[in-house]
C-alpha positions as CSV (number, residue, x, y, z in Angstrom):
1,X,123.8,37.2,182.9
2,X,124.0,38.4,179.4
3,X,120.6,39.6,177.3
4,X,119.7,38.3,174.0
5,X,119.3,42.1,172.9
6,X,123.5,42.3,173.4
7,X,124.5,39.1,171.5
8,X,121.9,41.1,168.8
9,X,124.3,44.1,169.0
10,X,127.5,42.1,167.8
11,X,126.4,40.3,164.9
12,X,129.1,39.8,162.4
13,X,129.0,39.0,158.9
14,X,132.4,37.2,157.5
15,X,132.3,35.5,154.4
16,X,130.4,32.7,154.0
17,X,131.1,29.5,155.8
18,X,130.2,25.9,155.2
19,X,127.9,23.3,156.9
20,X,131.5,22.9,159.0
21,X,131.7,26.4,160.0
22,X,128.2,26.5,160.7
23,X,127.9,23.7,163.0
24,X,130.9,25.4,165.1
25,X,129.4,28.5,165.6
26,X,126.0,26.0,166.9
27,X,128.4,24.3,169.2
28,X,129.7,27.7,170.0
29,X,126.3,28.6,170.6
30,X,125.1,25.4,172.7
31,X,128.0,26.1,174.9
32,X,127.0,29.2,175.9
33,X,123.5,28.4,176.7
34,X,125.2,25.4,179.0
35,X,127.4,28.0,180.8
36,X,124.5,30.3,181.7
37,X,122.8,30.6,184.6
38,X,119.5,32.3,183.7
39,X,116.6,30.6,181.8
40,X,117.5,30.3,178.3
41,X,116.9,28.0,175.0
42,X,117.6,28.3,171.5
43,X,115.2,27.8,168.5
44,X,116.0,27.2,165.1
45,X,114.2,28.9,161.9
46,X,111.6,26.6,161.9
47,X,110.5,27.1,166.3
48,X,111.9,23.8,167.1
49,X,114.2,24.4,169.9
50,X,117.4,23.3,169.8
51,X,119.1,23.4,173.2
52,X,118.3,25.0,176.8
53,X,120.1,26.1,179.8
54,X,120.3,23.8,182.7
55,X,117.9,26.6,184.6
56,X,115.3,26.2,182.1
57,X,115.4,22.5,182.4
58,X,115.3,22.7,186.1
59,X,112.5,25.1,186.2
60,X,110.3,23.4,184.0
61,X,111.1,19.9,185.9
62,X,110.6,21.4,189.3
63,X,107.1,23.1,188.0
64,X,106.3,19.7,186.2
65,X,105.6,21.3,182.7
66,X,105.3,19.5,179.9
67,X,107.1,19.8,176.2
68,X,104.9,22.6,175.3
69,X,105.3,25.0,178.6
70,X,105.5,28.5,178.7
71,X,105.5,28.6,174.9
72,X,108.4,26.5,174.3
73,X,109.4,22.8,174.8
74,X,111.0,21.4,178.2
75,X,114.3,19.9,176.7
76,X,116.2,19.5,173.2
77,X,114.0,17.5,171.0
78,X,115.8,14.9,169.5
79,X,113.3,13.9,166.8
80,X,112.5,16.7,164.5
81,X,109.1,15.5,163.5
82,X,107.9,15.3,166.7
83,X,107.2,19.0,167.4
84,X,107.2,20.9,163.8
85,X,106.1,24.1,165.6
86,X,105.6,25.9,168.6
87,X,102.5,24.4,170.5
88,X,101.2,26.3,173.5
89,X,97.9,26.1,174.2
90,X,97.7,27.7,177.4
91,X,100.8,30.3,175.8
92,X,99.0,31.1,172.7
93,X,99.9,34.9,172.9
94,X,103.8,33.9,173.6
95,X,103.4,31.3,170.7
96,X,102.4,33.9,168.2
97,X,105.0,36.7,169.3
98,X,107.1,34.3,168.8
99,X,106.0,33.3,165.4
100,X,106.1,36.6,164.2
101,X,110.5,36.9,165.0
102,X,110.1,33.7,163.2
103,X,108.5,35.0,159.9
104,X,110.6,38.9,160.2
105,X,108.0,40.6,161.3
106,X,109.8,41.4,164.5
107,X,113.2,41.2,165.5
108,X,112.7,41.3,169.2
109,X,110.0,41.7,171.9
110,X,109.9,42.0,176.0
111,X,107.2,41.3,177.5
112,X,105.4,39.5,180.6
113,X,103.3,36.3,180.1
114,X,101.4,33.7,182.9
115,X,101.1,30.0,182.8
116,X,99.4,27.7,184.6
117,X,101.3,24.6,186.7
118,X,101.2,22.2,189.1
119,X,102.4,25.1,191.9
120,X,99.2,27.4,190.8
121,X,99.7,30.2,188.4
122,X,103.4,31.7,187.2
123,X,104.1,34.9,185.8
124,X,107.2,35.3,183.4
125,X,109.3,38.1,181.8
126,X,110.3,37.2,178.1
127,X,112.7,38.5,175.8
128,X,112.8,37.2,172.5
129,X,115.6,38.2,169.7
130,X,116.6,37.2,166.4
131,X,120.3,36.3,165.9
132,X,121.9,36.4,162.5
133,X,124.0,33.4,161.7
134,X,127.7,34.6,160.9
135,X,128.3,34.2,157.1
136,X,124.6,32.9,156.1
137,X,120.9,33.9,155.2
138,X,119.8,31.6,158.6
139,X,119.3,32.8,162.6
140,X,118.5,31.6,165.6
141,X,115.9,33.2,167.9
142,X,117.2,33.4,172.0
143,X,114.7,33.2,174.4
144,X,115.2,34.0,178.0
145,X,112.6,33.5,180.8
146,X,112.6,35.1,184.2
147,X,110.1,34.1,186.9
148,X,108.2,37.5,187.8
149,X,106.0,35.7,190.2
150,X,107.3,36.5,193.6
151,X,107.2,40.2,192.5
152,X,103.2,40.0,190.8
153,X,102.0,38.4,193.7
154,X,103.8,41.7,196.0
155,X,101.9,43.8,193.6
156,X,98.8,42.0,193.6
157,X,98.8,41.9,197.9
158,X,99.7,45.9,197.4
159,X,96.8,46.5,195.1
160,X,94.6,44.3,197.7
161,X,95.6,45.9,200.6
162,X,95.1,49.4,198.6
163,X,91.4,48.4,197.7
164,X,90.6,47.6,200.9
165,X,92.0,50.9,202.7
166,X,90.5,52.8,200.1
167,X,86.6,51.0,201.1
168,X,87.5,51.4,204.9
169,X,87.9,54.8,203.8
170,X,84.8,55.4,202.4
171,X,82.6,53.6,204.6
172,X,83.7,55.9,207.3
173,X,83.4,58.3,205.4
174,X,79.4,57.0,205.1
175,X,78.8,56.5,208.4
176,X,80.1,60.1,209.3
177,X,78.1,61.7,206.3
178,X,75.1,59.5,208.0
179,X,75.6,60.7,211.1
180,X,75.7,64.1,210.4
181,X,73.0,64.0,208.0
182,X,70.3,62.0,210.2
183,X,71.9,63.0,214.0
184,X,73.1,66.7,213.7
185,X,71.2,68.0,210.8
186,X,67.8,66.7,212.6
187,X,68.7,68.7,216.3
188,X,69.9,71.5,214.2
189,X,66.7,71.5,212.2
190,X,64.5,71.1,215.6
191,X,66.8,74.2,217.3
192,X,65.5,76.5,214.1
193,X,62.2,74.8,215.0
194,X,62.2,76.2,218.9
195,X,63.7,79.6,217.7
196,X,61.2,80.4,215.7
197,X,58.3,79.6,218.2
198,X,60.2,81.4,220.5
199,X,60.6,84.4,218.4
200,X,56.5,84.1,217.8
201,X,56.4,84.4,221.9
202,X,58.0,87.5,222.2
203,X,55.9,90.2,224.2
204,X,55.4,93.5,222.8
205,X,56.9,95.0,225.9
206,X,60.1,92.6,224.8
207,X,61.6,94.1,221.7
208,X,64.5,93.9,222.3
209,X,64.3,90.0,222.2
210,X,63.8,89.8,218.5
211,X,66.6,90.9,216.6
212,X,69.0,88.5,218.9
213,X,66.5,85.6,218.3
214,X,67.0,86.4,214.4
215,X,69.9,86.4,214.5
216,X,70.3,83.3,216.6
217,X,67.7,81.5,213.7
218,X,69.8,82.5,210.7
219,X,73.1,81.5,212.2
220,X,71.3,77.6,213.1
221,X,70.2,77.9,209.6
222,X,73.9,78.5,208.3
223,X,75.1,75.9,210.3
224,X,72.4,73.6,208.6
225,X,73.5,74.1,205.8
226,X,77.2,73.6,206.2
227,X,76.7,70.5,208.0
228,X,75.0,69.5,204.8
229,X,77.4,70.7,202.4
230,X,80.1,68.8,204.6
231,X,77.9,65.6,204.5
232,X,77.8,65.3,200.9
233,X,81.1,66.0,200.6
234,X,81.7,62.9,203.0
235,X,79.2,60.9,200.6
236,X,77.4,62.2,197.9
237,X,73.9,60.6,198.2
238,X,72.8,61.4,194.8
239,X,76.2,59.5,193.6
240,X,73.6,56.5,194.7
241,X,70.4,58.2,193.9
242,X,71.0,59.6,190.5
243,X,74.4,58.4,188.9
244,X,77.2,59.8,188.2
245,X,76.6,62.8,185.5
246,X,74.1,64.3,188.3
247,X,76.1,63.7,191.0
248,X,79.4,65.8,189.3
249,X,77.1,68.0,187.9
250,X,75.3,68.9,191.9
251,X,79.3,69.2,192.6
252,X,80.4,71.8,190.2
253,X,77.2,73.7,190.5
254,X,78.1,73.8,194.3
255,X,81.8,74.7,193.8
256,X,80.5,77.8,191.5
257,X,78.1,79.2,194.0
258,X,80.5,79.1,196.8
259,X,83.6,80.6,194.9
260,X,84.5,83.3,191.8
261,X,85.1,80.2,189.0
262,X,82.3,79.7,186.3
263,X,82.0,75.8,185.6
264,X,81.1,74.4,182.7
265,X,79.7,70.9,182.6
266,X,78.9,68.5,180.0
267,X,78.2,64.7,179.1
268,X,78.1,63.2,176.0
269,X,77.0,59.4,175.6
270,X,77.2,58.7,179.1
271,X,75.8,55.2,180.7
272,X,73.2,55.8,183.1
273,X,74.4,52.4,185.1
274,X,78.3,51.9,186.3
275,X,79.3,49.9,188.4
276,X,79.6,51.6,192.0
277,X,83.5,51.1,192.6
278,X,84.1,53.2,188.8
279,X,81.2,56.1,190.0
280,X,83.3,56.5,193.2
281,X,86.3,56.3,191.6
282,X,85.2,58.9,188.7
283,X,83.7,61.3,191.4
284,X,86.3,61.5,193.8
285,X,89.0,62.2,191.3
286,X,86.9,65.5,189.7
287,X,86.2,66.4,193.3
288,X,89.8,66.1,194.4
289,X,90.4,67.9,190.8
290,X,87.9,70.6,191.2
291,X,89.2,71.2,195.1
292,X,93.1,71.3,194.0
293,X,91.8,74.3,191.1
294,X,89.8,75.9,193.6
295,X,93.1,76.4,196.2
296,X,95.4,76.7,194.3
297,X,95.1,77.6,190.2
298,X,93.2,81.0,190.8
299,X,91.4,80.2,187.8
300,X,88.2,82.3,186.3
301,X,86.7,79.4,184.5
302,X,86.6,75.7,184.7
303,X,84.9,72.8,182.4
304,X,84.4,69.0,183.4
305,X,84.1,66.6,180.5
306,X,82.3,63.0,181.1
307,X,81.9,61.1,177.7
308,X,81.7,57.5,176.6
309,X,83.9,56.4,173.5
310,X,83.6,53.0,172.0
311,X,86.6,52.2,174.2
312,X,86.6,53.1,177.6
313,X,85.0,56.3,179.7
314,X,86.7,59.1,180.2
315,X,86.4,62.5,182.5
316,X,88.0,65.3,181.5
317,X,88.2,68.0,184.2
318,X,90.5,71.7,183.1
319,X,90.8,75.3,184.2
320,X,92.7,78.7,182.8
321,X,94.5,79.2,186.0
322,X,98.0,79.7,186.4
323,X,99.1,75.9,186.4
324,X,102.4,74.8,187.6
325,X,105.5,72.7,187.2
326,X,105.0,68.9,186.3
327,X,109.1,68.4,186.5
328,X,108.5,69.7,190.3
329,X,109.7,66.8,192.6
330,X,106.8,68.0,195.1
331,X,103.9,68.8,191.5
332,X,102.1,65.5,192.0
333,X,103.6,63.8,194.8
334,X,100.7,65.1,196.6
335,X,98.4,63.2,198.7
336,X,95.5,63.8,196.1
337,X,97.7,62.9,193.0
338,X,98.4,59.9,194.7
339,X,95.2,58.7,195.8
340,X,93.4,59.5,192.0
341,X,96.2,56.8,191.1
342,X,95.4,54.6,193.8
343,X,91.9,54.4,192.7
344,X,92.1,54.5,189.3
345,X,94.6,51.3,189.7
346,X,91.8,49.6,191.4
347,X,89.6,49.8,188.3
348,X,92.4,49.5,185.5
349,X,92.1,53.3,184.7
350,X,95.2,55.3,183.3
351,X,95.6,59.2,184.2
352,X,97.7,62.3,182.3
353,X,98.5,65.4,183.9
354,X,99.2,68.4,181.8
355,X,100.5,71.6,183.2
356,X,101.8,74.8,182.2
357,X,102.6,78.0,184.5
358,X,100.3,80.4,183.3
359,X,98.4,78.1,180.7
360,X,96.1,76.5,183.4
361,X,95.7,72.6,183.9
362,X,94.0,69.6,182.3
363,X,93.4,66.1,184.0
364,X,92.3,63.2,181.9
365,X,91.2,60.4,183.0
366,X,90.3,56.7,181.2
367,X,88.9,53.7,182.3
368,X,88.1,50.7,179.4
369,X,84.8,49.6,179.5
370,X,86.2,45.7,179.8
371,X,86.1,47.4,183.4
372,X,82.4,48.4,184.2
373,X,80.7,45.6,185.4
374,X,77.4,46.1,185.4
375,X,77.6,49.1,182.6
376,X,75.3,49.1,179.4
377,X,78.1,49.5,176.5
């Protein structure tokens, strides 16, 4: 299979040749289209296409498209009037790529496009390229179309099966957090409860009774309060309660009083509605972000960003520890790396990483705001 891209590489420019020599080189041309075996056509200066590959022809028959599929008509057009331009109403972004080889303001493009049919939706890599005409001021633009559908529909099962480990996940993680919170935290609370009445029994000729039963009270109150560190940790009820800004900024006001890092927080802009799946998703990745600082960067001070821009939202967590080695194979193959780009796949988010040893660590993270249902922009 050769690429448009390569017959780009070997133009030639001889001297110039007549309507004769011309028509040979579109024979040439035609013949090589007939000989291939992937999806190609030719189109002429104007976007009328000139001939196809017996593929093309057979995918388009077999997905019963008309002349105007995918961007491009089904078969040679042997009337020139009939279709002056590329028509494409369901392929209007192919149809203007296209267009723009067509009037030199690009020579070539790859990229993937989807198109309805009879057989449900198709998705299709494109390559596009201009090719000079040996000996004259005309081209010819190559088109090639390969049928990505097989391999979206893989990615779109993947990204499903993703979403819904990721939520069976997290509602464990819920009922656990409940648990703890309404089962455990409620005997432990009724155990500090009994101590104390029993330390209020205590004889004077038992004195001895009292510093154990103190000590017994404090320790249930520790306990307590682990149990309900652990439980928001599992679920962070004010994630529901109070949104997002309050819920990271309980978390890194936490995080400072149980460690040696100062953290500074700040939001600027911020929506006080998002939808549940991006709070999650925003949360989880400054907690996972926050955790990986605290064990490993030995850093004195830490910031966490949350802003709006007129695009997208973005969260911004860094430290001044000593940072590490991105071009390590095991850097951020890490479990936590790899589930902040699980979930920010899951709500079209991007992520960058940037590391230097002994120049601390910065995580950004993006998510457009075409993906907050339920967000006031």
């Amino acid at each position: 299979m050769f690429a448009a891209s390569q017959l780009v590489a070997t133009e030639l420019r001889p001297a110039a040749m007549g309507p004769q020599e011309e028509h040979a080189t579109d024979v040439f041309l035609q013949r090589m289209v007939d000989a291939c075996a992937s999806n190609l056509a030719v189109l002429d200066e104007s976007g009328k296409i000139l001939y196809a590959s017996k593929a093309w022809l057979l995918s388009n028959e077999q997905n019963a498209w008309d002349a105007t599929s995918v961007g491009l008509p089904a078969k040679p057009l042997e009337d020139p009037e009939s279709k002056p331009r590329l028509v494409s109403p369901e392929m209007a972004a192919l149809t203007a790529d296209i267009q723009r080889i067509l009037d030199h303001h690009e020579r070539e493009f790859h990229r993937e496009y989807s198109c309805k049919g009879t057989n449900g939706t198709r998705w299709f890599l494109v390559h596009a390229a201009r090719l000079a005409m040996p000996g004259s001021a005309g081209f010819r633009v190559l088109v090639t179309r390969e049928d990505i559908t097989r391999r979206r529909q893989a990615e779109e099962a993947l990204r499903s099966l993703g979403g819904r480990l990721i939520k069976a996940q997290e509602d464990e993680r819920s009922r656990i957090a409940r648990e703890l919170h309404d089962d455990l935290s409620q005997q432990l609370a009724l155990l500090g409860i009994e101590l104390d009445q029993l330390r209020q029994r205590i004889l004077p000729s038992q004195p001895y009774l009292a510093d154990p039963i103190e000590r017994l009270w404090n320790r249930s109150q520790e306990i307590s309060t682990s149990i309900h560190r652990l439980s928001y940790q599992l679920h962070p009820a004010k994630l529901d309660q109070l949104g997002l800004a309050a819920a990271i900024k309980s978390l890194c006001r936490e995080l400072a009083e149980h460690g040696e890092v100062d953290i500074l927080f700040q939001h600027d802009s911020f929506p006080e509605e998002v939808s549940k799946e991006v709070s999650l998703c925003l949360f989880r990745i400054a907690q996972e972000a926050l955790r990986n600082m605290k064990k490993h960067s030995q850093a004195r001070t830490a910031s966490v960003l949350l802003r709006k821009t007129p695009q997208c939202l973005h969260l911004r967590v860094s430290d001044d520890g000593c940072g590490f080695d991105l071009d390590s194979p095991r850097s951020t193959r890490g479990l936590g790396f790899i589930s902040m780009r699980e979930r920010l796949r899951l709500v079209g988010g991007e992520i960058s990483i940037r590391s230097r040893a002994g120049q601390g660590t910065q995580v950004d993270v993006w998510i457009p705001l075409s993906q907050l249902a339920g967000c006031n922009h």
